[in-house]
C-alpha positions in Angstrom: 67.3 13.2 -122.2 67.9 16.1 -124.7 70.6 18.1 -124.6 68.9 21.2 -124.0 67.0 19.9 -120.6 70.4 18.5 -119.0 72.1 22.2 -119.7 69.2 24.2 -118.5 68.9 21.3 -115.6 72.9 22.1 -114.8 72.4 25.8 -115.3 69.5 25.2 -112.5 72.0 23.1 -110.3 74.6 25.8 -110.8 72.4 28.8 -109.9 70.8 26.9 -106.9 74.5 26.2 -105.5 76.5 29.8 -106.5 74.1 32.1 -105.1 73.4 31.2 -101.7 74.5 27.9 -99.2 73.2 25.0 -99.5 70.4 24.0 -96.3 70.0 20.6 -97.1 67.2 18.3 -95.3 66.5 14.8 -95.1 63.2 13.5 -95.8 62.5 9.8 -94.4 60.0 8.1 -96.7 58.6 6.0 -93.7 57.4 9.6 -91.7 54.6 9.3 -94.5 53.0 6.8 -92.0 53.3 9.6 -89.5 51.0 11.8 -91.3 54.4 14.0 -92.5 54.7 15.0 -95.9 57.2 17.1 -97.8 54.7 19.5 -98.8 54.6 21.2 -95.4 58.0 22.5 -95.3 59.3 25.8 -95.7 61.3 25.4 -99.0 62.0 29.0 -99.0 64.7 28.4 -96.3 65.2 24.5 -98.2 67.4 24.4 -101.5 68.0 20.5 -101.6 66.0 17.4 -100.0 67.7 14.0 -99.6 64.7 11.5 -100.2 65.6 8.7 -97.5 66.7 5.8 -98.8 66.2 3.4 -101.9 67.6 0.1 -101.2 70.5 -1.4 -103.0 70.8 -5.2 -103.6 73.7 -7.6 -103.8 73.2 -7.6 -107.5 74.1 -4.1 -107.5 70.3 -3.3 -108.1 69.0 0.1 -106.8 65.2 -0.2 -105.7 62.8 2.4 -104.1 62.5 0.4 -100.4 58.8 1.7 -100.2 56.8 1.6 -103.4 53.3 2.2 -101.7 55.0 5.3 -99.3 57.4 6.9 -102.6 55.0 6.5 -105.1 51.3 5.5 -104.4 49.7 6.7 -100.7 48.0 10.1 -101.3 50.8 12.5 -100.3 49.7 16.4 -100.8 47.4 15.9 -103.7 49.6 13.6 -105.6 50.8 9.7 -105.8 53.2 9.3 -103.3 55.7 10.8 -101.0 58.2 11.1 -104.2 55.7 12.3 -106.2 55.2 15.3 -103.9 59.1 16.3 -104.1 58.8 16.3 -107.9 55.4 18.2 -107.9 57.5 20.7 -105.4 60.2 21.0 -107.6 58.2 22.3 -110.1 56.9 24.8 -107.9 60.3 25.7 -106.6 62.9 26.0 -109.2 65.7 25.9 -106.7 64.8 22.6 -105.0 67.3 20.2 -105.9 65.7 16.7 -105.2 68.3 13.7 -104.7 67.8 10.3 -104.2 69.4 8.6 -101.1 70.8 5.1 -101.7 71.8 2.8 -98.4 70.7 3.8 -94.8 71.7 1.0 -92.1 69.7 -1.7 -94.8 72.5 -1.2 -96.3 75.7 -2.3 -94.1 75.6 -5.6 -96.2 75.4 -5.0 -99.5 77.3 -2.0 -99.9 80.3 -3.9 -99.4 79.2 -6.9 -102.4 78.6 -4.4 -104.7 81.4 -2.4 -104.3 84.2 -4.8 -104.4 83.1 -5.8 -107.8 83.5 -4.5 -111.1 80.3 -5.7 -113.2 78.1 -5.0 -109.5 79.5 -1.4 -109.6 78.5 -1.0 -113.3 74.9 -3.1 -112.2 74.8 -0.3 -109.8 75.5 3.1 -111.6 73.2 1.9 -114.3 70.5 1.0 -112.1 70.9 4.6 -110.0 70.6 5.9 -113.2 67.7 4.6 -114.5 65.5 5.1 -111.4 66.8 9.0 -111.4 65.9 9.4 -115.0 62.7 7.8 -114.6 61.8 9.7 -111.7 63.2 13.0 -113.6 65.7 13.7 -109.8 68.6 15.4 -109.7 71.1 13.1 -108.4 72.1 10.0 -105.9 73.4 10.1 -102.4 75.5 7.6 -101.3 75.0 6.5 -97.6 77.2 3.3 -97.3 77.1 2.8 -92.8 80.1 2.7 -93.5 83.0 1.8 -95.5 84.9 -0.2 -92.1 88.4 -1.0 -93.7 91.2 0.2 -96.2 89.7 -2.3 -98.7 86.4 -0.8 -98.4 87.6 2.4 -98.6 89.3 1.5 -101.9 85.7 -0.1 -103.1 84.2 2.9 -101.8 86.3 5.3 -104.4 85.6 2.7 -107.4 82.0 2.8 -107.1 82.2 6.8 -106.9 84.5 6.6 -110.0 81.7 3.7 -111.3 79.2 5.8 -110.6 80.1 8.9 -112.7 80.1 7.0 -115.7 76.5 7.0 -115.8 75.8 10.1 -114.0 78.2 12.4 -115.5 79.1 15.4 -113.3 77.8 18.2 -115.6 74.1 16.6 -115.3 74.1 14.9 -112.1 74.8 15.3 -108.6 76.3 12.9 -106.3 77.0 13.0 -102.9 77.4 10.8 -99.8 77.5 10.7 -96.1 80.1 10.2 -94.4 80.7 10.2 -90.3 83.1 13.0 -88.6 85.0 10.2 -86.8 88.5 9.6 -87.8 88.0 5.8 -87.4 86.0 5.6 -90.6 87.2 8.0 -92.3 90.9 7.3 -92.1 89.9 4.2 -94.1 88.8 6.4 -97.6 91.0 8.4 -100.2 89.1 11.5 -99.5 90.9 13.7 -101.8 90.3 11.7 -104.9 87.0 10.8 -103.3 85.8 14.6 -103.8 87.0 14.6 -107.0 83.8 12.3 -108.1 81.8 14.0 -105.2 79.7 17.2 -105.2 79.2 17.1 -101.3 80.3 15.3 -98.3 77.4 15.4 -96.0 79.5 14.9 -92.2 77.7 13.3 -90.1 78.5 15.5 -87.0 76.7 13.7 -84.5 75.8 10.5 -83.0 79.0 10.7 -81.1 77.7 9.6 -77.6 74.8 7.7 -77.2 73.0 4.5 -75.5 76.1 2.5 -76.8 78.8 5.0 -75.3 80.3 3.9 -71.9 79.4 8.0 -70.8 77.6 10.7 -71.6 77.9 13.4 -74.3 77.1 16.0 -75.9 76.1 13.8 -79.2 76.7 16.8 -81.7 79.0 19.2 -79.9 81.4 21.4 -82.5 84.3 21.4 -80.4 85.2 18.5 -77.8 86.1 18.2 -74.3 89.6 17.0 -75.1 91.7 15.3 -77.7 90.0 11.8 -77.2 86.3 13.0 -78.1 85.4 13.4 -81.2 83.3 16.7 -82.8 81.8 18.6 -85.8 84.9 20.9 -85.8 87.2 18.2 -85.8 85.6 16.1 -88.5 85.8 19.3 -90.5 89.4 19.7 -90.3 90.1 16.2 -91.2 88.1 16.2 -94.4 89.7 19.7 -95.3 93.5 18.5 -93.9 93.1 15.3 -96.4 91.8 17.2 -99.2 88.7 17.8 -99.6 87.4 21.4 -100.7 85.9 23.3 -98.2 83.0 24.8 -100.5 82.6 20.4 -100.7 81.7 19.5 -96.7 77.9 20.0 -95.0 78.3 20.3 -91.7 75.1 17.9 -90.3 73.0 19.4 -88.1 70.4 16.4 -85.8 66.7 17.2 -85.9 67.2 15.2 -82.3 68.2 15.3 -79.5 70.1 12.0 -77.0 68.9 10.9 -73.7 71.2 9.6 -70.8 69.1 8.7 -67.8 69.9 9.5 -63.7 73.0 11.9 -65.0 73.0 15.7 -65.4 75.8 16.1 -67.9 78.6 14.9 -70.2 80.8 12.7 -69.1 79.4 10.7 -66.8 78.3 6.3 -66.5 74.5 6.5 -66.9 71.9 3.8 -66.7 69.6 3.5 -69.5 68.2 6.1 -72.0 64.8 7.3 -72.0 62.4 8.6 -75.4 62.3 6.0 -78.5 65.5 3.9 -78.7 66.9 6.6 -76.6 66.2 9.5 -78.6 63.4 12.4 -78.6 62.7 14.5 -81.2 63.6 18.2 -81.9 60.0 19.3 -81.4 59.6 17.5 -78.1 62.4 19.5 -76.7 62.8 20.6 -74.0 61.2 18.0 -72.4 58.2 19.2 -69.8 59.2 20.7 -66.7 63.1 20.8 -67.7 65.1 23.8 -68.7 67.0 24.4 -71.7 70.4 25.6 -71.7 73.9 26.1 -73.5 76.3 25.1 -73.6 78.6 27.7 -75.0 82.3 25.5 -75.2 81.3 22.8 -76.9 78.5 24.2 -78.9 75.5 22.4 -77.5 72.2 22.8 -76.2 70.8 20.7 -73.0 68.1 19.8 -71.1 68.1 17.8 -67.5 65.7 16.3 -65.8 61.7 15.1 -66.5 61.4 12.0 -68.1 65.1 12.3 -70.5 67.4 12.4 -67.8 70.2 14.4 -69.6 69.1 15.2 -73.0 71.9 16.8 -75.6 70.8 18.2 -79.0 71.3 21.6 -80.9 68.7 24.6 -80.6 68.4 28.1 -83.0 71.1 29.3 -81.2 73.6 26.4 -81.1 72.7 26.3 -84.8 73.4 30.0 -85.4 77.2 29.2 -84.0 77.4 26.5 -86.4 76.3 28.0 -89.1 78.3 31.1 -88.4 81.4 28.2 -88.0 80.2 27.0 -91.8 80.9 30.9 -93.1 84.2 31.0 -91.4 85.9 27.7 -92.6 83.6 28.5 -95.9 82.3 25.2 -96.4 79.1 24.7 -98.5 76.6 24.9 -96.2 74.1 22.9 -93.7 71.8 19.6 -93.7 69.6 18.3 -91.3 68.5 14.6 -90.2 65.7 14.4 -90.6 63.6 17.1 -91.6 59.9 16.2 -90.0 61.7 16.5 -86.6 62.0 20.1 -86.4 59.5 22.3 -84.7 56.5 23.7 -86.1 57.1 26.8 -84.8 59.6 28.7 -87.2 60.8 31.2 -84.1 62.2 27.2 -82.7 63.1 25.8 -86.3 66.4 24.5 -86.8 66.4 24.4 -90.3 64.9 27.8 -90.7 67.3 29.4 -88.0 70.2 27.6 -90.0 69.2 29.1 -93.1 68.6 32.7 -91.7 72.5 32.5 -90.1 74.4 31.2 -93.6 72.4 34.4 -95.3 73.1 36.9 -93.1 76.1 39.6 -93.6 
């Protein structure tokens, strides 16, 4: 790459991230088979897509985990669901377009690569080549998830690895990590953002069909001491060093189901929806109410076919956002982004945006 591209490609990074917060999405290459594409989103409320996920190998290669999806089924005019992203980029200087490496394919072979030296290096230079190739703007590291000291030691060397190939002032790299102490406990997060350009904080999943209640999955402040929430993870990333300008607070494009109870904290039998989830645009479900849930910073329906269904709406989002300008963190993301509704008056992703850029 010439010199001049990678300054006027940081100069683009620089400008994208200094004027405004960052609203992230996901973009899951399998939705393709959905009939999704990136094309239809709103990319004037969208500075940065994750492209969901390459796969990583225990040779410490680094393959796109769809090669008819990313790069080959028609996909808004062009080759491919990547293709599309790099057409849009064009199109939209702003849009930052990073490469997500890992998902739960990953759980594995994270840990093989990792703990060794020559794998790391396999690794980097594999990420590299696939970004250069594909002209992207960086990797995203989502590693489910680094489960002991030793792993959280790996975890750092592969970041450290990793900027070796993708040097800082071209590149950006950034990973996912989950706001639950448990995990994170395990990771030197200072010198971790040190490598980092963004943690992206899971803040959600934290009840679901393998909790022994029910709970608000992606509340921003908890019941009690025990629970864990968005707020919480927050303050342990910033209490253990990390830069507050570094942390997205993750926003789910879903919402959990807990079947014959009508609230938190509760034994419930079964989960309804798929896998015992629904999707942001299929909320509320029919016949059902929504309300919120103003404590913990939740929205909720009960009843229909979902039982108890917890997930965020605009105006949970508008708290959260407002919560990301207070603690001054870097902005927003959103898993995943073909789960949000249609209809911009109900988009998350648009009502995120609006909030972080208000006065």
């Amino acid at each position: 790459m010439s010199h001049s591209s990678s300054s006027s490609r940081r100069s683009r990074l620089a400008s994208a991230s200094n004027v405004m917060y960052t609203n992230a999405v996901y973009w899951p290459n399998h939705r393709i088979y959905q009939g999704d594409t990136p094309g239809t989103l709103n990319y004037g409320c969208i500075n940065r897509v994750y492209y969901a996920f390459a796969n990583v190998t225990a040779d410490g290669g680094v393959f796109l985990s769809d090669e008819w999806a990313d790069a080959t089924a028609p996909c808004d005019g062009v080759q491919g669901a990547l293709g599309s992203l790099m057409h849009l980029k064009q199109r939209y200087p702003h849009l930052q377009v990073i490469l997500s490496i890992g998902g739960t394919s990953s759980t594995e072979t994270f840990p093989i690569v990792a703990s060794n030296a020559i794998l790391r290096d396999n690794f980097a230079r594999a990420a590299r080549g696939l970004v250069e190739a594909s002209g992207l703007d960086g990797i995203d590291i989502v590693w489910e998830y680094p489960s002991s000291p030793q792993q959280g030691a790996d975890f750092l060397a592969l970041l450290a690895a990793i900027r070796i190939h993708l040097p800082e002032d071209r590149y950006l790299l950034t990973a996912a990590l989950p706001a639950v102490r448990v995990v994170l406990q395990n990771i030197d997060l200072r010198r971790s953002a040190e490598y980092l350009d963004a943690v992206n904080l899971i803040a959600y999943d934290f009840f679901g069909s393998w909790t022994p209640k029910s709970g608000h999955h992606a509340q921003l402040y908890a019941m009690n001491k025990e629970e864990a929430s968005g707020a919480s993870g927050v303050q342990y990333l910033m209490a253990s060093g990390v830069p507050s300008k570094k942390i997205l607070l993750g926003i789910p494009l879903f919402g959990r189901s807990f079947l014959h109870v009508n609230g938190p904290g509760h034994k419930f039998r079964g989960a309804g929806g798929d896998d015992g989830s629904f999707e942001y645009s299929e909320l509320p479900r029919r016949g059902t109410k929504e309300q919120v849930d103003k404590r913990t910073v939740a929205a909720q329906c009960v009843g229909g076919d979902g039982g108890f269904v917890t997930y965020d709406n605009p105006e949970t989002v508008k708290i959260k956002a407002a919560f990301c300008k207070q603690k001054a963190l870097g902005g927003l993301f959103y898993w995943s982004a073909p789960s949000d509704a249609k209809d911009s008056k109900r988009s998350l992703i648009t009502a995120g945006f609006r909030a972080l850029h208000s006065s």
